[in-house]
N, C-alpha and C positions, 0 to 999 in steps of 0.2 A: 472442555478446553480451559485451558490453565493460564489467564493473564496475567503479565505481571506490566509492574510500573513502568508508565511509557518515559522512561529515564537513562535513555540506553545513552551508553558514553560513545558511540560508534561516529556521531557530529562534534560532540562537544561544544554544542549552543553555534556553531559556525556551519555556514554554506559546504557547496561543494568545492569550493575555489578556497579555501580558509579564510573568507569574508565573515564575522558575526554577523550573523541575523539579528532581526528586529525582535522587539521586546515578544515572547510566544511561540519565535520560532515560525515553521514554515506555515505554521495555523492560521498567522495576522499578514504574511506580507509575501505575494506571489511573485513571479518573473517578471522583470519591465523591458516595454520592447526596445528597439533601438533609438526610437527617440525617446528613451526613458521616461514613457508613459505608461499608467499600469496595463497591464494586461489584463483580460478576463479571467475567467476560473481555468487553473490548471496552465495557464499563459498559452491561452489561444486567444486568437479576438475573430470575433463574427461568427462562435460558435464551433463545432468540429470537420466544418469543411475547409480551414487555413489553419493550416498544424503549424503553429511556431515552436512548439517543442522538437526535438532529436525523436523520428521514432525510437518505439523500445519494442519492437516485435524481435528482435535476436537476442532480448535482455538472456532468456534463458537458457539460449547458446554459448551467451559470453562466460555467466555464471559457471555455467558445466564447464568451459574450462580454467576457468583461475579457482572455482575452491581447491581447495587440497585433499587429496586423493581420499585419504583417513577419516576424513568428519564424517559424511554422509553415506547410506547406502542410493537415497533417491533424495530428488531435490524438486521442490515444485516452485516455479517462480510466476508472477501474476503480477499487472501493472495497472496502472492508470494513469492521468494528468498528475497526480500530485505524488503517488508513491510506485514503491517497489518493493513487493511484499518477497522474500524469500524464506523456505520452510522446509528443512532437510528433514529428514526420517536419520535419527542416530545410528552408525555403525556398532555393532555390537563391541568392538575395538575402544571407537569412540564413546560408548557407554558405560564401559567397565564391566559387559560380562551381563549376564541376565538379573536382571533386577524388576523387580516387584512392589505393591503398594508406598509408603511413603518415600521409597530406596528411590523411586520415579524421581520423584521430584530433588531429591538430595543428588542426584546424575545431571541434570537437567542444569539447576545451579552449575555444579563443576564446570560442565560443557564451559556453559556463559563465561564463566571466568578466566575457565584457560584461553579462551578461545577470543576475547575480549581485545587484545591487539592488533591483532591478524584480520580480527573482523571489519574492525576500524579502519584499516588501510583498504582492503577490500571496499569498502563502503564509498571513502573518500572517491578511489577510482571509477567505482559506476556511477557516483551523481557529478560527477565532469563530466561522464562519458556522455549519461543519459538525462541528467539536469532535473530529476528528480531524489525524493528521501530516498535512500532503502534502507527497511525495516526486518528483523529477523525475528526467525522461530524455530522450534524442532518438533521431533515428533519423538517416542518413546513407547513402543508399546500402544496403548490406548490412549497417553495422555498426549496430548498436543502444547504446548505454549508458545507463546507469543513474548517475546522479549520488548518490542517496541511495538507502534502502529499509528499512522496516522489519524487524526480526529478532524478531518478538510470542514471549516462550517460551512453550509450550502443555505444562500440568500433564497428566499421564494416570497411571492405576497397569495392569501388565499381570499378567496371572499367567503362570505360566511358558512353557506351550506359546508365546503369543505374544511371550515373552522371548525365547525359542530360534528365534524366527524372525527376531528381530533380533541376535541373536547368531550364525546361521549366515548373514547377510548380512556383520556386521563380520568374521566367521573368512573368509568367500570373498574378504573384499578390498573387496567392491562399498561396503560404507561403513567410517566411520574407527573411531565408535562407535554407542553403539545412538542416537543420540540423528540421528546423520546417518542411520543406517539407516531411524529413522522417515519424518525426514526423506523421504528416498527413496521410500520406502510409501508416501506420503503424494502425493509426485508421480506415482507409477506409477499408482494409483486416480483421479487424474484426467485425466492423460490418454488412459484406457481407459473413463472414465466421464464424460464433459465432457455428454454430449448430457441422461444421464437425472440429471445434478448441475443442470444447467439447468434441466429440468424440475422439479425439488425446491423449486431457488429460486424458479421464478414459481408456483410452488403456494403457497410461504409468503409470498411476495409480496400473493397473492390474498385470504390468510386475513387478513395484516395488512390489506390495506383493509377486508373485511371487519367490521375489530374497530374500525376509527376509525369506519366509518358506524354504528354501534351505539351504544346510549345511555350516557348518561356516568354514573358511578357516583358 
């Protein structure tokens, strides 16, 4: 996977309402509720059973229809509290024709550039709609990139046993400091646990419908 500089001009250092954000962007300063209090991570409060966000379960619907017919052959879109990752597979059209080794990545550039207004406006539209970033990528052949992405920092306190398991991670090399090593935890439990993390989510899923068909308070 081919990242590049999380610099994309698609915000231009501003909200989805063309409000500037705070110094860092959406890294340092989350949604605040109505009584302009902050919100928790992702702006919920009390966790993920009172969704203050807009869901984003049809984000992928929407996307499918406003890109533009020509960019992509397929589109995969994926979400969270803070972002909205979208990641086309280039049209052979949109790529300029079959291309190979460094040609990859000289296509890929192009794409971003032509592609750079249109994205922008696009962008502005789903974080109104859905109150999160969204971040772009393509795909090419075997190479993947990522134009943007969010970097969300995630507060935790550990006590020591599990300090020392992130400290005999940075002493082995495997990470730089504890905060990569979480990092790394963090990927290794899911891609040893994707199937029963799925099933997590369409449980909470469930409960959230649940709790809109119930009466309003």
């Amino acid at each position: 996977m081919m990242n590049t500089h999380d610099d994309e001009e698609e915000t231009r250092g501003r909200g989805p309402r063309g409000e500037r954000r705070g110094r860092g962007g959406p890294h340092h300063e989350g949604p605040r509720g109505p009584r302009g209090g902050r919100e928790g991570r992702g702006g919920r409060r009390g966790g993920w059973q009172v969704a203050d966000l807009p869901p984003a379960d049809d984000a992928a619907q929407w996307f499918a229809g406003r890109l533009p017919d020509g960019w992509f052959d397929e589109v995969t879109v994926t979400s969270d509290r803070e972002e909205i990752l979208v990641v086309g597979t280039l049209t052979q059209e949109a790529a300029g024709g079959e291309v190979s080794g460094a040609a990859v990545e000289g296509r890929i550039s192009r794409f971003r550039a032509d592609t750079r207004d249109e994205r922008i406006e696009i962008a502005r539209e789903a974080e109104e709609r859905y109150q999160r970033k969204v971040s772009w990528g393509v795909r090419l052949g075997d190479v993947e990139a990522l134009f943007t992405h969010v970097a969300a920092p995630v507060m935790t306190r550990l006590r020591q046993p599990e300090r020392q398991v992130l400290d005999t991670l940075v002493d082995a090399g495997v990470a730089r400091s504890r905060s990569d090593a979480l990092a790394w935890s963090v990927r290794l439990v899911g891609e040893h646990a994707d199937e029963w993390l799925g099933q997590l989510r369409d449980a909470m899923s469930e409960v959230d419908k649940l709790r809109g068909q119930g009466p309003a308070l």
